[in-house]
KOLZA-344663 format. One record per residue: x, y, z of N, C-alpha, C in turn. Coordinates in steps of 0.05 Angstrom, whole numbers, plus 5000, padded with zeros to 4 digits. Example, Ala and Ser with C-alpha at 12.3 -4.5 7.8 and 13.67 -1.06 7.14 Angstrom:
// KOLZA-344663
n_u:5264; n_v:4886; n_w:5156; ca_u:5246; ca_v:4910; ca_w:5156; c_u:5264; c_v:4934; c_w:5156
n_u:5257; n_v:4955; n_w:5142; ca_u:5273; ca_v:4979; ca_w:5143; c_u:5258; c_v:5001; c_w:5157
//
This chain:
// KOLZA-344663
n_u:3744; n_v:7401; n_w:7401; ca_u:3753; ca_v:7407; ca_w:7427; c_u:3729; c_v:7405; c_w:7447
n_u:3708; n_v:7418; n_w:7440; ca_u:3683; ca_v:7408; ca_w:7453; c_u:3681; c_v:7382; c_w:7458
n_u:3678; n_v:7368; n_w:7442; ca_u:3675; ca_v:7328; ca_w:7439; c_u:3689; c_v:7325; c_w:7470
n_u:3716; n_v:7337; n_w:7471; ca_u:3736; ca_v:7324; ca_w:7488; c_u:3713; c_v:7335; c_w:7517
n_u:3707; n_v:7357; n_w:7523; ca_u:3705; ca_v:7362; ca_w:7543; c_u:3676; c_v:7339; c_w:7553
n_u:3660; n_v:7338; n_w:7542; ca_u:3632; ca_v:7319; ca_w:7541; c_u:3648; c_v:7291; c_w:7551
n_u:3663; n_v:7285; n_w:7531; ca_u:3671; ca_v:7257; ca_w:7532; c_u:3679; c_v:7254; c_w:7577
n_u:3692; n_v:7274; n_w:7572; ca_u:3709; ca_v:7281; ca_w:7605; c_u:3691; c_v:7274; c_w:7617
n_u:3672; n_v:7291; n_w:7614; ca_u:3646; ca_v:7286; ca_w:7640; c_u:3633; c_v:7260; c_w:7634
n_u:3628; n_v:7251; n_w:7617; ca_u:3620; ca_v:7223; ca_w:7607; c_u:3634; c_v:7206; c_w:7628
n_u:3663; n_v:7198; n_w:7623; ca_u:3684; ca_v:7185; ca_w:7646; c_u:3674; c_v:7189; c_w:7666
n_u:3680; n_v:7213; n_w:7683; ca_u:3674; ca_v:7229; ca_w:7703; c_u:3651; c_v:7205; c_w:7720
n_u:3627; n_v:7218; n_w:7711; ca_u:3610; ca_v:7210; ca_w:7722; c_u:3604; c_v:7179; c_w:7719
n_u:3607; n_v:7165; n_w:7694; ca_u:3610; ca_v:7131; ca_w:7698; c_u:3627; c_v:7128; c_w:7712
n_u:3647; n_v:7126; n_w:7723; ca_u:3668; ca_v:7126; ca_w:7743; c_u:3659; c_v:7130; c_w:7759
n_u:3651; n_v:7154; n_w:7768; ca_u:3633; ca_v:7160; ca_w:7804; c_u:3616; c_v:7126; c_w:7797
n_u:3599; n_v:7127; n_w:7783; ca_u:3569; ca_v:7106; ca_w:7786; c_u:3585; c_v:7080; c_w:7801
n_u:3608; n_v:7079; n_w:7775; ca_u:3624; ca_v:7044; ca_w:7790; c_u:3627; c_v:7047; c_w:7815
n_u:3647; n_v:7066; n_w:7819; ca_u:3659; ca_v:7058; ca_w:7844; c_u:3640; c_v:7061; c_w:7870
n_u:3614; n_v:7075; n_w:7864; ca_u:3593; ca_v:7067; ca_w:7879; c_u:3581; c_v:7052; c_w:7875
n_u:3575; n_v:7032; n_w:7867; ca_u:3569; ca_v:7007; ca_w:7860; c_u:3586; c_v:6990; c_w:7876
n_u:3604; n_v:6999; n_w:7862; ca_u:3624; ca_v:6970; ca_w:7880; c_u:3624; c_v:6977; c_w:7905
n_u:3630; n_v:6997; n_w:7916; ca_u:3635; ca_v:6999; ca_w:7949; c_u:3608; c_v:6993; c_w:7965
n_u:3591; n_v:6989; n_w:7942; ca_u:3562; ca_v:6987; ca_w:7956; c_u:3558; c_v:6963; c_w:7959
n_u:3564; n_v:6941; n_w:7943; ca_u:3575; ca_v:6908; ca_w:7941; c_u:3585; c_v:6909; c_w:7962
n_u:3608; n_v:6917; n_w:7970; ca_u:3640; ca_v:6912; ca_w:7983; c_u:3614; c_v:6906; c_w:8013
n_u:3597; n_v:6932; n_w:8022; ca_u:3592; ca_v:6941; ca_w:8036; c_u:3577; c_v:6920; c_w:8058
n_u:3562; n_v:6910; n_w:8028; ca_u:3532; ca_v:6893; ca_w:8028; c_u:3543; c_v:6860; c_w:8036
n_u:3568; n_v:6862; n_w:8029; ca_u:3583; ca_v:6835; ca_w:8029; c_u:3601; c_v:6834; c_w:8072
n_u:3606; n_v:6849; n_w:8075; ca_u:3620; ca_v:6855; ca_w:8102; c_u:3608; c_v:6855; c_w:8121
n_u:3586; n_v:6865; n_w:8126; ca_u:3570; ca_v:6873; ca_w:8145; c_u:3546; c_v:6858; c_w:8148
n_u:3555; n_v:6839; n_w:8174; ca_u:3535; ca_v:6826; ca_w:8185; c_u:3508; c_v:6843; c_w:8184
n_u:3483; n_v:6833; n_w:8179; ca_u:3460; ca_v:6845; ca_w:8184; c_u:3442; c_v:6818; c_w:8170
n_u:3418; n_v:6824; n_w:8182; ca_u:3396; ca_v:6803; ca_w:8178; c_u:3388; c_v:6819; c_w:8147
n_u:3370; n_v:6800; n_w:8132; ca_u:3359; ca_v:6808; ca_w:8110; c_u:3343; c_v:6834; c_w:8105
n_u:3323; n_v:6842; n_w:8133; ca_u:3308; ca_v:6865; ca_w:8130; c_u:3321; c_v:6891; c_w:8121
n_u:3345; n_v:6888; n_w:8143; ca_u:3371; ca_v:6911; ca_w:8147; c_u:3378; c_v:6913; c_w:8120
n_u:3385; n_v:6892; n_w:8107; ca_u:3403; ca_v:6897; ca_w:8078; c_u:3385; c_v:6908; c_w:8060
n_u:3355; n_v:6895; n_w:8060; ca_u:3343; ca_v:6905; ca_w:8032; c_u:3342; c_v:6930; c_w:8039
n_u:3333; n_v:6942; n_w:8064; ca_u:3330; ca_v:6970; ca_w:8076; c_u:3354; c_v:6987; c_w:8051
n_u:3379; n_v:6973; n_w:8069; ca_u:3405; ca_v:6990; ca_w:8057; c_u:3404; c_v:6993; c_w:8033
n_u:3399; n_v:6967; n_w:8015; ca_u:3397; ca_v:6968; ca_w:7980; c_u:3381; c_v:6990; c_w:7968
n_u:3355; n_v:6993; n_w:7987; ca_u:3342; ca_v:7014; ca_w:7970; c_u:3346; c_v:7031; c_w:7971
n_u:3365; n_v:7047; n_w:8006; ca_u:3380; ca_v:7072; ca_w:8008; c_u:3400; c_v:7079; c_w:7993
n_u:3419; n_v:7061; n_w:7979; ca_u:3442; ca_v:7060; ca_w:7957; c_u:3422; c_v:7064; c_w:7936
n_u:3408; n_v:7055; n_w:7930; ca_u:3390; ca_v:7063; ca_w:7905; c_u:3378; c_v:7083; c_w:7897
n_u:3360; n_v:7094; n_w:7925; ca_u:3348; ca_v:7122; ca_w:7922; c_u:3382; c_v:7141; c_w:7923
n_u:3404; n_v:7138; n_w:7934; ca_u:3411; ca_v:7152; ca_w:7939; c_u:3432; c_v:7149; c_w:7903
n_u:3437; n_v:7135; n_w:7892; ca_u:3442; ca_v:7122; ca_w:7859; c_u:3441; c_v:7137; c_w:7850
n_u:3405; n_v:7136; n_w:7859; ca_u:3381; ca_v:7143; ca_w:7842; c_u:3386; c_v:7185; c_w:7828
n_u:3386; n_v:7193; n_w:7858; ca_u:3391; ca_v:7234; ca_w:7858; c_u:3413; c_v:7232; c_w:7846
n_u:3436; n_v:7220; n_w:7854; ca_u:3467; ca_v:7221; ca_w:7839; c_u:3462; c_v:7219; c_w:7812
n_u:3460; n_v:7205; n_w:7801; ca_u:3447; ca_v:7195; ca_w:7775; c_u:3423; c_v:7227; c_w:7759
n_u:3409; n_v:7226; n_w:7774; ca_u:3391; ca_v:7246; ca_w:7763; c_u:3407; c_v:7277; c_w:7767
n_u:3416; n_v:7278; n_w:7791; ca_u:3437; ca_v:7300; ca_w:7791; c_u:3455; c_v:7303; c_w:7767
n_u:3473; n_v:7285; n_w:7765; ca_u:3493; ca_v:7283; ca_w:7739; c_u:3476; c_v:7287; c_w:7714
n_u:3456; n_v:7285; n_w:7709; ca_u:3438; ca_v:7280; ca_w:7684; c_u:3440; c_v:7307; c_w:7678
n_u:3418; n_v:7322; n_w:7698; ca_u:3412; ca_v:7347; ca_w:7695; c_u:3437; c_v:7368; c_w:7690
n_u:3459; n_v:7368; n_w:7700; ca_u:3492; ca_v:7376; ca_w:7695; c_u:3499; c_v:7372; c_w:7668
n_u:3501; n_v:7343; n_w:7652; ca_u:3504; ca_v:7342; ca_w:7632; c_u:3482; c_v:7358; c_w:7609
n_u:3463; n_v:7353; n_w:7618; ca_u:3446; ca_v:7361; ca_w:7601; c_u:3447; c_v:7386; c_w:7591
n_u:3446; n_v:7412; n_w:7611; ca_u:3453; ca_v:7433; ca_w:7615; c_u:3480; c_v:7441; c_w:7592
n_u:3494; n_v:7418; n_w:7607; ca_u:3524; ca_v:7428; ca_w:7594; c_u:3520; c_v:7423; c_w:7562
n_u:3514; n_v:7404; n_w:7544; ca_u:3499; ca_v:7398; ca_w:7525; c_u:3483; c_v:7418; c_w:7509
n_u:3463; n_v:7426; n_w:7526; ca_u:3447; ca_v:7456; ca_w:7512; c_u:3460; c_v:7475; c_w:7512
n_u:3480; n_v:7490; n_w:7528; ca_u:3496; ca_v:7497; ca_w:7532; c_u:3520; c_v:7499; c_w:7508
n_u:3532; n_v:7476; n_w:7501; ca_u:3533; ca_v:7471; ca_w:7480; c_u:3532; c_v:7480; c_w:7454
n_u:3515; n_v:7460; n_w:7453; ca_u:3493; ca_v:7479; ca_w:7426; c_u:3480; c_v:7504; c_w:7423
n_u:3478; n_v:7517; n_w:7437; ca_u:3473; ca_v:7547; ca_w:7439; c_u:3487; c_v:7562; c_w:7425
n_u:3513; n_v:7555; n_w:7441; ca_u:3534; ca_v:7565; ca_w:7429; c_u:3549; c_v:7564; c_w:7407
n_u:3545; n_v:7533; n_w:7394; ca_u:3546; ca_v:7524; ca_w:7368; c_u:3531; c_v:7542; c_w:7341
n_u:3509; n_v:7545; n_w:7355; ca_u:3489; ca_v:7562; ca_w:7333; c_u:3494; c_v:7591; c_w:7336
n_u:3500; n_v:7602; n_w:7355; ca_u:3508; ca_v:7624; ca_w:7359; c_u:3533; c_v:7638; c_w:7334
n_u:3551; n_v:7609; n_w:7339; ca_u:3573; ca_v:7614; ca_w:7316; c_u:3579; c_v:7618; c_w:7287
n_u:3549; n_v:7592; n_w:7284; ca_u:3540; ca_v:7591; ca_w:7255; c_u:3527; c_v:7618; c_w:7248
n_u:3507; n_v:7632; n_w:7267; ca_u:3492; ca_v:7652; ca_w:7250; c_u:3518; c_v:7662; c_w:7253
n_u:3537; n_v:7675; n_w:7272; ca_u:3556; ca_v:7701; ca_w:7267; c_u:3569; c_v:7698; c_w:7232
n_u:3574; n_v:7664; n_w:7233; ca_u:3592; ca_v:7646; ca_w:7205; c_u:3573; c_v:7666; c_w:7180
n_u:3548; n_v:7655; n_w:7191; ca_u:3529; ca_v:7656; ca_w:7162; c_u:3527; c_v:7683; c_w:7150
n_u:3524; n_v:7711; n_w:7182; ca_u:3520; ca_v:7733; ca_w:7172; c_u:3548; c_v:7746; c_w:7162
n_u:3578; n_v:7737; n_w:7166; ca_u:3587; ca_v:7737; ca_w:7153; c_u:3598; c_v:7731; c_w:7119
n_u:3586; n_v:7713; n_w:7121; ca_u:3585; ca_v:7701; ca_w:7090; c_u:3573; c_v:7712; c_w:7070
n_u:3550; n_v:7720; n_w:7081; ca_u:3528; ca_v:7734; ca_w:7072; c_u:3538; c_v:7765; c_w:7061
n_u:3549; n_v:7778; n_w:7090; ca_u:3564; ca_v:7807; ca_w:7081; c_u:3581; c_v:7799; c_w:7063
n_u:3600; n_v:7782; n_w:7056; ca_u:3627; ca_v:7778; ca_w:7042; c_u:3605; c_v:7775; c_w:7004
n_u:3589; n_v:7759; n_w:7008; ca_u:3573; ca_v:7757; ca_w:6979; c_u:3564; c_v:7774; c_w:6973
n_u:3553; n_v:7793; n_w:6986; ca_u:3544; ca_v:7819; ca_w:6985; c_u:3558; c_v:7839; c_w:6980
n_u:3578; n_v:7842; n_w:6984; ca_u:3601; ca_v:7858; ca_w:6982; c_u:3621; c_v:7851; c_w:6950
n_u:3618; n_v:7825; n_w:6946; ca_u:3627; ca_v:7816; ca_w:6921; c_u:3608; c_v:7812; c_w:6901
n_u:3583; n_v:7819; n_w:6908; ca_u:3562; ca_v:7824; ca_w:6884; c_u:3560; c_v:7854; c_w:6882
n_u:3565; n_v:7867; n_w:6901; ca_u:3560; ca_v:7896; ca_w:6893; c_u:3591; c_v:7906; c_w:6883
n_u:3613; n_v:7891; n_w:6888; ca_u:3635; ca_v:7905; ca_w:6878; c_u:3638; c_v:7891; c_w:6839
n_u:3627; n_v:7868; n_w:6838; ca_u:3623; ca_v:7858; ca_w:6813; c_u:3603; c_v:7876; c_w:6796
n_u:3576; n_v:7889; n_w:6801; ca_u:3566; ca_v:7909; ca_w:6785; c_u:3576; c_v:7931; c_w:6790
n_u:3594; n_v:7950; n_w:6803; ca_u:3606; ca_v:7971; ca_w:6799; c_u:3628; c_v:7967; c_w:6779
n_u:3638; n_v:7942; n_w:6784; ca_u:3662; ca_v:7940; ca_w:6759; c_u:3652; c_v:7944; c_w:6727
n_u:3625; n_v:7923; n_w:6738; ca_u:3613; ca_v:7923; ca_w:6711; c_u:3602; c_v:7946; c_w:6701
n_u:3592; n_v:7963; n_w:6712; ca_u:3590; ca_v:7987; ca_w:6706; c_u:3604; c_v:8001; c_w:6696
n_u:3621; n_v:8002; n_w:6707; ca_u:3650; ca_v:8028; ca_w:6701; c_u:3657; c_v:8013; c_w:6665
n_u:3660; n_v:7984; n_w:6667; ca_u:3670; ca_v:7970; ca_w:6647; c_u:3660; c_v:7977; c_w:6617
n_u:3628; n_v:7989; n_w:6621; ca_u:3604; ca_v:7991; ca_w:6607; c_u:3598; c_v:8013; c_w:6593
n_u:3607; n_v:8037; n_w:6612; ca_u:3617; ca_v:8063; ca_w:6621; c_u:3641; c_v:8071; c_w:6604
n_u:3660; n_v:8055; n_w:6610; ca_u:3693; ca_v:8065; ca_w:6606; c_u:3694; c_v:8055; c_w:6570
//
């Protein structure tokens, strides 16, 4: 169930990147301007890519550790259960044995 939610934002954000890409094409393609103007623009779509991109990173990332935190969180609760349950069936196996020894 986790997988699904990662995968989401995965879409999510490749989807934002395209369709800014393309409208940035569309953009670069329509609009009269001399060369200076456009590379200007290219590198503003870029730096601006660029935060989007690093923005989304830092979100996933987060969400990720986040994650896993929580993942391990579950295992120790898993483990210190397991642990009580063996423990509890090693000490109820020498009282049996006792009584057995006993009786």
């Amino acid at each position: 169930m986790e997988h699904e939610g990662s995968s989401g934002v995965c879409s999510v954000v490749s989807s934002f990147l395209l369709g800014g890409l393309i409208g940035a094409g569309v953009a670069l393609l329509v609009t009269p301007m001399t060369g200076k103007e456009t590379r200007e623009q290219i590198r503003g779509f870029a730096g601006d890519a660029r935060r989007k991109a690093d923005d989304y990173y830092g979100q996933i990332k987060d969400a990720v550790i986040s994650t896993l935190e929580n993942g391990k969180g579950l295992i120790e609760d898993k483990k210190r259960r397991i642990t009580s349950a063996v423990q509890a069936g090693i000490e109820a196996y020498e009282k049996k044995k006792q009584e057995t020894a006993e009786g």
